[in-house]
C-alpha positions in Angstrom: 9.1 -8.5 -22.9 9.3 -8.2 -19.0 5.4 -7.1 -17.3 5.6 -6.2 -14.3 2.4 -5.6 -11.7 2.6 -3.8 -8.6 -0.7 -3.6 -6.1 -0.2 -1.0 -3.4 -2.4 -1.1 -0.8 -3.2 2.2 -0.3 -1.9 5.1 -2.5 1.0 7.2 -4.2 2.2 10.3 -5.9 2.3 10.4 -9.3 6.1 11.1 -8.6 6.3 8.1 -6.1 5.0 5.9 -9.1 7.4 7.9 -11.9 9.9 6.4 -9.2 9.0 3.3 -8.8 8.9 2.4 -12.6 12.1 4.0 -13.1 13.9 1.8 -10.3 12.3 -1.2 -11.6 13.0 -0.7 -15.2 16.9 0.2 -14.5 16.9 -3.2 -12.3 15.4 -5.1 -15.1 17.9 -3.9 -17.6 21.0 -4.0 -15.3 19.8 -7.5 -13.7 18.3 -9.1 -16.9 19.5 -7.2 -20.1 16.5 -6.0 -21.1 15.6 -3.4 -23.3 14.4 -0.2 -21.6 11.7 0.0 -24.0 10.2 -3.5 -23.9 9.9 -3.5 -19.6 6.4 -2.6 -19.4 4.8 -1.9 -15.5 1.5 -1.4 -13.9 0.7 -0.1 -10.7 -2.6 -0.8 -9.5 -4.0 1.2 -6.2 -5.8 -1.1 -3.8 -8.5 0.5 -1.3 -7.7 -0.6 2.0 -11.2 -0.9 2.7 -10.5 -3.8 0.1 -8.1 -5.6 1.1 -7.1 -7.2 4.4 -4.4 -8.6 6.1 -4.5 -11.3 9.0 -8.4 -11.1 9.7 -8.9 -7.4 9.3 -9.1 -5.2 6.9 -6.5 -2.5 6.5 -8.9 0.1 6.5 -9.8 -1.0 10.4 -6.4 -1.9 11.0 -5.1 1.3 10.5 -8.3 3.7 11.7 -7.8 5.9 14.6 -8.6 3.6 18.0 -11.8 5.6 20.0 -10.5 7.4 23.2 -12.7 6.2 25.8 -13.2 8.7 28.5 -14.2 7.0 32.3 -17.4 9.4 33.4 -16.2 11.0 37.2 -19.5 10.6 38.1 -20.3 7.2 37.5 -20.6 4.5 40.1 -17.8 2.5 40.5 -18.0 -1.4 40.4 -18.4 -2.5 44.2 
């Protein structure tokens, strides 16, 4: 009986996941000959404030970058 776990960081539509289980159950059965019935698949939904990625979490990875606006009137550096 084939199990399969997917972790998306992130999420999906209910329809993106209907999709996803039906591409991997056909690819199971045409690559493996297994029984529709007896592939079995969970997709679990990762925060991306819980999980990083090179250092950083995704959460800051992917957050909008502050637009930092120079003040006319301020002094300029001599």
């Amino acid at each position: 009986m084939p199990f399969v776990s997917i972790r998306l960081a992130g999420t999906a539509t209910r329809e993106q996941k209907a999709g996803v289980v039906a591409d991997v159950t056909a690819s199971l059965v045409a690559r493996l000959g297994k029984p529709a019935a007896a592939v079995q698949v969970v997709i679990e939904e990762v925060s991306p404030e819980n999980y990083g990625a090179a250092g950083q979490l995704l959460a800051d990875r992917d957050a909008p970058k502050p637009i930092v606006q120079e003040d006319a009137h301020a002094e300029s550096p001599r």
